[in-house]
DOMARLUM-566854 format. One record per atom (N, C-alpha, C): x, y, z negated; residue in one letter. Coordinates in Angstrom, 2 decimals. Layout:
<sites>
<site><c1>X</c1><c2>Y</c2><c3>Z</c3><residuo>A</residuo></site>
...
</sites>
This chain:
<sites>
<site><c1>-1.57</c1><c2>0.88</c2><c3>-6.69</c3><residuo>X</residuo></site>
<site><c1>-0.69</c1><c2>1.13</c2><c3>-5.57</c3><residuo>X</residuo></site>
<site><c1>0.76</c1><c2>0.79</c2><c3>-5.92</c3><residuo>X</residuo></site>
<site><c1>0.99</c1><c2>1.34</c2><c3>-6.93</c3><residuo>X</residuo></site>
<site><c1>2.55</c1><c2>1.06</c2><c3>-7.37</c3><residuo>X</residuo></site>
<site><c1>2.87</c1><c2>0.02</c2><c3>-7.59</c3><residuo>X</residuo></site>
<site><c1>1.95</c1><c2>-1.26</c2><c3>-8.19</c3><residuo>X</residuo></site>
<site><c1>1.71</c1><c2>-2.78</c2><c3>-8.21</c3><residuo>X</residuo></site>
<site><c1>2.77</c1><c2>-3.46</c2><c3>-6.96</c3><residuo>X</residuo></site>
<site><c1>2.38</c1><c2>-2.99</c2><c3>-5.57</c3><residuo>X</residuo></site>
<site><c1>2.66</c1><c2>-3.69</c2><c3>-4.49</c3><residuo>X</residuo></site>
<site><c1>3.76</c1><c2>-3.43</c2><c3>-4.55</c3><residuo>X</residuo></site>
<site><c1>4.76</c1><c2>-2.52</c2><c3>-4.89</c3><residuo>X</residuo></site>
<site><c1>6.16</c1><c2>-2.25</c2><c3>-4.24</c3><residuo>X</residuo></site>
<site><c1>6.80</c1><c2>-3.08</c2><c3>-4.22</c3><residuo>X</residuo></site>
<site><c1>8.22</c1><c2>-3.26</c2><c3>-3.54</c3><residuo>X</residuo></site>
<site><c1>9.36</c1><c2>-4.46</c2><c3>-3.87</c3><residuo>X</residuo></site>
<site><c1>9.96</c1><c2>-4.30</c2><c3>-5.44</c3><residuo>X</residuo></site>
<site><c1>10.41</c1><c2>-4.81</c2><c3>-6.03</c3><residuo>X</residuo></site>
<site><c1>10.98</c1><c2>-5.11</c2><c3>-7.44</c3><residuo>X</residuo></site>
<site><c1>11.97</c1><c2>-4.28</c2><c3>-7.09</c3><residuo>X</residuo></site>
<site><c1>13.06</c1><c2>-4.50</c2><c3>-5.87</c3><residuo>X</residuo></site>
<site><c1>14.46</c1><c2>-4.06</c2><c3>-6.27</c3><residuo>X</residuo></site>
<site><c1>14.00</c1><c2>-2.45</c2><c3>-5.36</c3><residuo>X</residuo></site>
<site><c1>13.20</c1><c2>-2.07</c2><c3>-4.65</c3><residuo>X</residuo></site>
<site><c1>13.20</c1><c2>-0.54</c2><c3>-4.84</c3><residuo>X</residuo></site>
<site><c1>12.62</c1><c2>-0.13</c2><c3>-6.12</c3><residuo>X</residuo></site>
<site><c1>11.92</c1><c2>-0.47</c2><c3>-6.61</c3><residuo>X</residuo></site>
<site><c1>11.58</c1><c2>0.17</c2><c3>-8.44</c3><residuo>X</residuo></site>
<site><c1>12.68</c1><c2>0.38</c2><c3>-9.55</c3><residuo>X</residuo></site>
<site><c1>13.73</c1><c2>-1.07</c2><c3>-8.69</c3><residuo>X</residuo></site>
<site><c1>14.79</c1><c2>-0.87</c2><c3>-9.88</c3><residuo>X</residuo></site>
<site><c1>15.82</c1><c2>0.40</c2><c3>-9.55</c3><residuo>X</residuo></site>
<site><c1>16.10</c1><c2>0.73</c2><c3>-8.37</c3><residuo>X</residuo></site>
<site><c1>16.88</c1><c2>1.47</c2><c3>-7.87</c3><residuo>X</residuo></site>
<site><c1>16.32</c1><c2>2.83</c2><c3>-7.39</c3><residuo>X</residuo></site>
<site><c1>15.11</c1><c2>3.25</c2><c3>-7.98</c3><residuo>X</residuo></site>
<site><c1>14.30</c1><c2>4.71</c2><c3>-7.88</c3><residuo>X</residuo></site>
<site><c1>13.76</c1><c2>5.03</c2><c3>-8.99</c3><residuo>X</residuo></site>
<site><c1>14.45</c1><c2>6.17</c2><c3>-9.60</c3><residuo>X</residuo></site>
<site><c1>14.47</c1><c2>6.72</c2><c3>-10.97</c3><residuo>X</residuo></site>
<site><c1>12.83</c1><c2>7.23</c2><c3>-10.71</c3><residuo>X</residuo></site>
<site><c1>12.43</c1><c2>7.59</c2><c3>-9.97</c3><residuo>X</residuo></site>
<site><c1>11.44</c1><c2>8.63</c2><c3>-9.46</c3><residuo>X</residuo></site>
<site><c1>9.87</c1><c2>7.49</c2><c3>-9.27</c3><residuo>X</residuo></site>
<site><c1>10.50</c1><c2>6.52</c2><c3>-9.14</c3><residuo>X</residuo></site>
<site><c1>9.27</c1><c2>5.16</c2><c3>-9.20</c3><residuo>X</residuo></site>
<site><c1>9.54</c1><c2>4.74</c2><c3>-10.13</c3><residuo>X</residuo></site>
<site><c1>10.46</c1><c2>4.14</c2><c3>-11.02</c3><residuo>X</residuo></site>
<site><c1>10.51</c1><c2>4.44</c2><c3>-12.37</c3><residuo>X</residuo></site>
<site><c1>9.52</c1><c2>4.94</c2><c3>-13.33</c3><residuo>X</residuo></site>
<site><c1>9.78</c1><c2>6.26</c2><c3>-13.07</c3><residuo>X</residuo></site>
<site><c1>8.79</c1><c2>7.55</c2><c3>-13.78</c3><residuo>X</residuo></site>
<site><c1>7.55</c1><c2>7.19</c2><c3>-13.19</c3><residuo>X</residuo></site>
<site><c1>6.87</c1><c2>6.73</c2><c3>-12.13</c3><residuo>X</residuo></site>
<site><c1>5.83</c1><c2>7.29</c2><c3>-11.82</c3><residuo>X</residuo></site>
<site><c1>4.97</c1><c2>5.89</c2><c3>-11.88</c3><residuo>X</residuo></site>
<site><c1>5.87</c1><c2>4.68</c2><c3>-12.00</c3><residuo>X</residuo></site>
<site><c1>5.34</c1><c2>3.15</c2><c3>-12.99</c3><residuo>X</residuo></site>
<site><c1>4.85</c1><c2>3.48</c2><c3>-14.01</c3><residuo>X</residuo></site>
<site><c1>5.94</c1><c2>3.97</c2><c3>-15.26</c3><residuo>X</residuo></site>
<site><c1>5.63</c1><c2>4.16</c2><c3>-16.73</c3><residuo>X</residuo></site>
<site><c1>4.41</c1><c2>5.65</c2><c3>-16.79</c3><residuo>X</residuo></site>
<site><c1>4.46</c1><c2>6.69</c2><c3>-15.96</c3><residuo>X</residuo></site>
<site><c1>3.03</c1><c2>7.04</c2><c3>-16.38</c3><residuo>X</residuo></site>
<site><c1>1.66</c1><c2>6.49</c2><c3>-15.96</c3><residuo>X</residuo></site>
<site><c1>1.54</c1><c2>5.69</c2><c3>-14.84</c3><residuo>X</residuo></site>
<site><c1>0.78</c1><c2>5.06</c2><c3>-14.29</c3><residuo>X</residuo></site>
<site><c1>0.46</c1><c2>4.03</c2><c3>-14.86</c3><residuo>X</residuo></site>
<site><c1>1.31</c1><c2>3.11</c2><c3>-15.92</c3><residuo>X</residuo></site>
<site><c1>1.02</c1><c2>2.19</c2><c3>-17.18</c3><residuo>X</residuo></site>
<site><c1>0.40</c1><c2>2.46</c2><c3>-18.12</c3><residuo>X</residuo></site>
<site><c1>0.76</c1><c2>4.14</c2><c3>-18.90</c3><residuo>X</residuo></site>
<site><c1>0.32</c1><c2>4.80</c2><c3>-19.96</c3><residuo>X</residuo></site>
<site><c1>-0.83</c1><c2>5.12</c2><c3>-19.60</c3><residuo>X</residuo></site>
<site><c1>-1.15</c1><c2>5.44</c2><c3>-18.48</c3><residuo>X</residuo></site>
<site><c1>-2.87</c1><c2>6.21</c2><c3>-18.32</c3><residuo>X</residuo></site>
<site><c1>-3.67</c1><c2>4.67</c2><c3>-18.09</c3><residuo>X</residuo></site>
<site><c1>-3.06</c1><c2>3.34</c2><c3>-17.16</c3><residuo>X</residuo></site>
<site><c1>-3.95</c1><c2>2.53</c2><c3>-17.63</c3><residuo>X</residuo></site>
<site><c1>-3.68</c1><c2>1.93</c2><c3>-18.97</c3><residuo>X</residuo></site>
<site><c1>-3.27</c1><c2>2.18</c2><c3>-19.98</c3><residuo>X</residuo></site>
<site><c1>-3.13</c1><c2>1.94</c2><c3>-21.32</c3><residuo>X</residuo></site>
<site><c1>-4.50</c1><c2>2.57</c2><c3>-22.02</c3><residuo>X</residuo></site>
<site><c1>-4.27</c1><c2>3.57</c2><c3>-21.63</c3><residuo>X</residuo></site>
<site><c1>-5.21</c1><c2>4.72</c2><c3>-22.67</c3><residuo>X</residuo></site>
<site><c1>-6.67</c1><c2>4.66</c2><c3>-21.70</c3><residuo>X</residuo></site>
<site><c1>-6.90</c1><c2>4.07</c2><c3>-20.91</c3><residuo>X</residuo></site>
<site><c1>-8.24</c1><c2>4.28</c2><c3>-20.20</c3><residuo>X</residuo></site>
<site><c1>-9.49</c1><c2>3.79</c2><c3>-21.15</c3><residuo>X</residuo></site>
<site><c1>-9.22</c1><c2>2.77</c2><c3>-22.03</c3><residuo>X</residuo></site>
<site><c1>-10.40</c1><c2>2.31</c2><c3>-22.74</c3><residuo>X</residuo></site>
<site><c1>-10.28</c1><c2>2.85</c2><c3>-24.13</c3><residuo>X</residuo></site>
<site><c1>-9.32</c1><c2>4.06</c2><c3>-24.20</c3><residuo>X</residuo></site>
<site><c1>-9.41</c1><c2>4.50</c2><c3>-25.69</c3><residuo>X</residuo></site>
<site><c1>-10.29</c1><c2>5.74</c2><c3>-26.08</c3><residuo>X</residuo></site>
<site><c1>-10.57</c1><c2>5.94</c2><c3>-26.78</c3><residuo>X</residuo></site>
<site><c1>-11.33</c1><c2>7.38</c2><c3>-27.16</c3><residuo>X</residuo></site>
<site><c1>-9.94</c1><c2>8.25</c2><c3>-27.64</c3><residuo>X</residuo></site>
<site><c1>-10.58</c1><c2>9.23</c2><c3>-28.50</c3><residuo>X</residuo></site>
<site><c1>-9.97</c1><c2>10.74</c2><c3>-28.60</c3><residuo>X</residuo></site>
<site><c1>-9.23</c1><c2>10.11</c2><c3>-29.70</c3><residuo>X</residuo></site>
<site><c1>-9.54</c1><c2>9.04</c2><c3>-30.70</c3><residuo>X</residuo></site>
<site><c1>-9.01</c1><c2>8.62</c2><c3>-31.88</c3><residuo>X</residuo></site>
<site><c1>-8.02</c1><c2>7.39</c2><c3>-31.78</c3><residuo>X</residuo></site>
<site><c1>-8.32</c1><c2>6.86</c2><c3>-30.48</c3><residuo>X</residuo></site>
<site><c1>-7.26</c1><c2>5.75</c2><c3>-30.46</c3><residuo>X</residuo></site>
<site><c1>-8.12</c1><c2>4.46</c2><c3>-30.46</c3><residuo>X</residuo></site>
<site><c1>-9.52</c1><c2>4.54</c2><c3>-30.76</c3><residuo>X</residuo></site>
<site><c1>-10.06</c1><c2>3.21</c2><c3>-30.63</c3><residuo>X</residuo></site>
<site><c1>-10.68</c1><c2>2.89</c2><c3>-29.61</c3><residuo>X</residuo></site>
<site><c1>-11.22</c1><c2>1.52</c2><c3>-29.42</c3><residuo>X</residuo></site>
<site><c1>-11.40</c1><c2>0.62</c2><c3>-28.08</c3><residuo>X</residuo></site>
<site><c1>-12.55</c1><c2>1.37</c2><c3>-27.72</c3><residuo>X</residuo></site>
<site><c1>-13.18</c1><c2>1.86</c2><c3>-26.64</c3><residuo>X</residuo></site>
<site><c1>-14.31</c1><c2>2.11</c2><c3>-26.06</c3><residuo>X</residuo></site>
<site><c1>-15.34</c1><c2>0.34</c2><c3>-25.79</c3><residuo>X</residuo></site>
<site><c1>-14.37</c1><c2>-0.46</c2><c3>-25.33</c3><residuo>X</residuo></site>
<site><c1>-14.80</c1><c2>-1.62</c2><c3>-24.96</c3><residuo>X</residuo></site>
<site><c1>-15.34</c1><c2>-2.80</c2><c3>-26.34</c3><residuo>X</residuo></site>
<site><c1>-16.52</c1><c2>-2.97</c2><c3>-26.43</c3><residuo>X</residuo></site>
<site><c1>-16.70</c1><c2>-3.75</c2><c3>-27.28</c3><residuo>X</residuo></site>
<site><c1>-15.84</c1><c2>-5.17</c2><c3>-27.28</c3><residuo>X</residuo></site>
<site><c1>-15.79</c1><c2>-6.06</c2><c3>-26.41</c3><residuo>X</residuo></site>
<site><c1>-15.39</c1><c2>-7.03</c2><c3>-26.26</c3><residuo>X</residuo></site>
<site><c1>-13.79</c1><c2>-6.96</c2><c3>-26.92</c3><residuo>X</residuo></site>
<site><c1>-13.36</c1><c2>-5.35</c2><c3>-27.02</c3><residuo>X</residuo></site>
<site><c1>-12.20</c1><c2>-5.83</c2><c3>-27.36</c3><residuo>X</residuo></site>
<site><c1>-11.60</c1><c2>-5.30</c2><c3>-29.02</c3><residuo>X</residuo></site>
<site><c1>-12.97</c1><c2>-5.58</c2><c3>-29.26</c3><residuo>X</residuo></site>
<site><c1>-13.14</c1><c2>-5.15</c2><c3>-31.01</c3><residuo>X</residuo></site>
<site><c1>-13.00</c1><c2>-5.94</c2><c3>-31.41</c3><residuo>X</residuo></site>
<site><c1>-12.68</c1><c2>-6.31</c2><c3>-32.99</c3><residuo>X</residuo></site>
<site><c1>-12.71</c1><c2>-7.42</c2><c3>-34.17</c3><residuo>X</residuo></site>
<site><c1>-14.15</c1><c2>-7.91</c2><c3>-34.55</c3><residuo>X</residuo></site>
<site><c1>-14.44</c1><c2>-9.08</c2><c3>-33.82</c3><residuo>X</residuo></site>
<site><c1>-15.69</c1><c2>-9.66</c2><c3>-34.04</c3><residuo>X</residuo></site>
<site><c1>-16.29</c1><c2>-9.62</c2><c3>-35.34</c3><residuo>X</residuo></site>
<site><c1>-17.89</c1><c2>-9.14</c2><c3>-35.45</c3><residuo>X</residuo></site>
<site><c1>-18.30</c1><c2>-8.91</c2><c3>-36.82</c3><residuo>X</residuo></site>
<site><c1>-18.73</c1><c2>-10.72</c2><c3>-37.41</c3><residuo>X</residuo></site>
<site><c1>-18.30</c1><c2>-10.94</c2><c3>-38.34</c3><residuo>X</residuo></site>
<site><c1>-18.29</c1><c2>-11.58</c2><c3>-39.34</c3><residuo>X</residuo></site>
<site><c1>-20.04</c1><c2>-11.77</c2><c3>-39.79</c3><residuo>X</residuo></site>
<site><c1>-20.66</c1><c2>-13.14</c2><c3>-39.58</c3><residuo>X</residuo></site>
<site><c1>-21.62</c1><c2>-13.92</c2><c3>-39.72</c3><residuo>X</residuo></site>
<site><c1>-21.56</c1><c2>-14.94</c2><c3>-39.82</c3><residuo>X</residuo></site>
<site><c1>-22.90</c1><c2>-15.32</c2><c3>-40.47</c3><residuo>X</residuo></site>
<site><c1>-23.07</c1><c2>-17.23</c2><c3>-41.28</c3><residuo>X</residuo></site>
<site><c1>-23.03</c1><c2>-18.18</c2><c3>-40.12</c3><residuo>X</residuo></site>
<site><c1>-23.59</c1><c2>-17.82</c2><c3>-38.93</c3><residuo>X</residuo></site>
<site><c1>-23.53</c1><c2>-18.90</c2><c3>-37.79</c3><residuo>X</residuo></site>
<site><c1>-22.00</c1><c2>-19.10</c2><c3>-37.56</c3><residuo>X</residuo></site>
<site><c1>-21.20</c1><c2>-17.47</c2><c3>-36.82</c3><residuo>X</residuo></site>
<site><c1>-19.99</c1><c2>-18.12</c2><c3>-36.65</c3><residuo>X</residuo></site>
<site><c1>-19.21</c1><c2>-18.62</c2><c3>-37.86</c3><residuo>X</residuo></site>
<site><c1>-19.38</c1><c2>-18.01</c2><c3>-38.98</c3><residuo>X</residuo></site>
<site><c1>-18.40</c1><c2>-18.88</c2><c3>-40.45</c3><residuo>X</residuo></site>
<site><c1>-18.33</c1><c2>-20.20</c2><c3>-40.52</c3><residuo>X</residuo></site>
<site><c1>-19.66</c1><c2>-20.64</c2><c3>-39.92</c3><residuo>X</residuo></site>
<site><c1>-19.72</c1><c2>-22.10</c2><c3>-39.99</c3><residuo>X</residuo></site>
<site><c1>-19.29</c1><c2>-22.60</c2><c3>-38.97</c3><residuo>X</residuo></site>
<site><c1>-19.60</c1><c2>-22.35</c2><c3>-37.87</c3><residuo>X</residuo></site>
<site><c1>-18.86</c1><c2>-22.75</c2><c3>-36.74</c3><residuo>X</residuo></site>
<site><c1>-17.50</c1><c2>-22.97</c2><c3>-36.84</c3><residuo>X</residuo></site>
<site><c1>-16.75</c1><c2>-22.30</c2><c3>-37.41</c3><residuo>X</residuo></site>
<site><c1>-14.97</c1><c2>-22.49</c2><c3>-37.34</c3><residuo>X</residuo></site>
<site><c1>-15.13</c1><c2>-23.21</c2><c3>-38.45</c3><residuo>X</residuo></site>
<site><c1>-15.70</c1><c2>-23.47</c2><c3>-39.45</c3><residuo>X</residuo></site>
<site><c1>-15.31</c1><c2>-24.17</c2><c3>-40.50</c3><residuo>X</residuo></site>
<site><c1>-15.96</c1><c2>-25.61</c2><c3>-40.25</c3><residuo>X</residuo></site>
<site><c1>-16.79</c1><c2>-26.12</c2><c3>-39.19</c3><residuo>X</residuo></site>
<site><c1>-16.36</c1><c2>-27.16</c2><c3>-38.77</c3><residuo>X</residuo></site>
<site><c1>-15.12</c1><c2>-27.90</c2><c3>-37.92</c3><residuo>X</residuo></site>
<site><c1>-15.02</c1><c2>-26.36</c2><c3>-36.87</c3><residuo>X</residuo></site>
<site><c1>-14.08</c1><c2>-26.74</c2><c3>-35.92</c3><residuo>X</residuo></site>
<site><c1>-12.39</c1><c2>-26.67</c2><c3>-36.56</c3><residuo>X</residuo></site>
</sites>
C-alpha cells in the first residue's frame, strides 16, 4: 500500500516516513527465522558438487 504513494508526500510526512521504514523492516525479516537465517532455500549458498565444479570450470 505504501508503495503507491506520491514521492513528494513521503518526503514531507514524518509519519509516512515512519510507517515506510517499518513496513520495509517487516518485509525484510519475513523470510528470516528466529536466528537470522533464510527460510527460503533459493536464497542460500549453493551446495558445492562435481557436476556444478565442472560446469564453471569450463565456463
Amino acid at each position: 500500500m505504501v508503495d503507491i504513494l506520491p514521492i513528494w508526500l513521503v518526503r514531507n510526512s514524518r509519519i509516512l516516513q515512519l510507517i515506510i521504514k517499518v513496513d520495509m523492516e517487516a518485509k525484510a525479516g519475513e523470510f528470516l527465522d528466529k536466528k537470522g537465517q533464510n527460510l527460503i532455500s533459493f536464497y542460500r549458498e549453493p551446495e558445492s558438487n562435481y557436476d556444478w565444479d565442472k560446469a564453471w570450470q569450463v565456463t
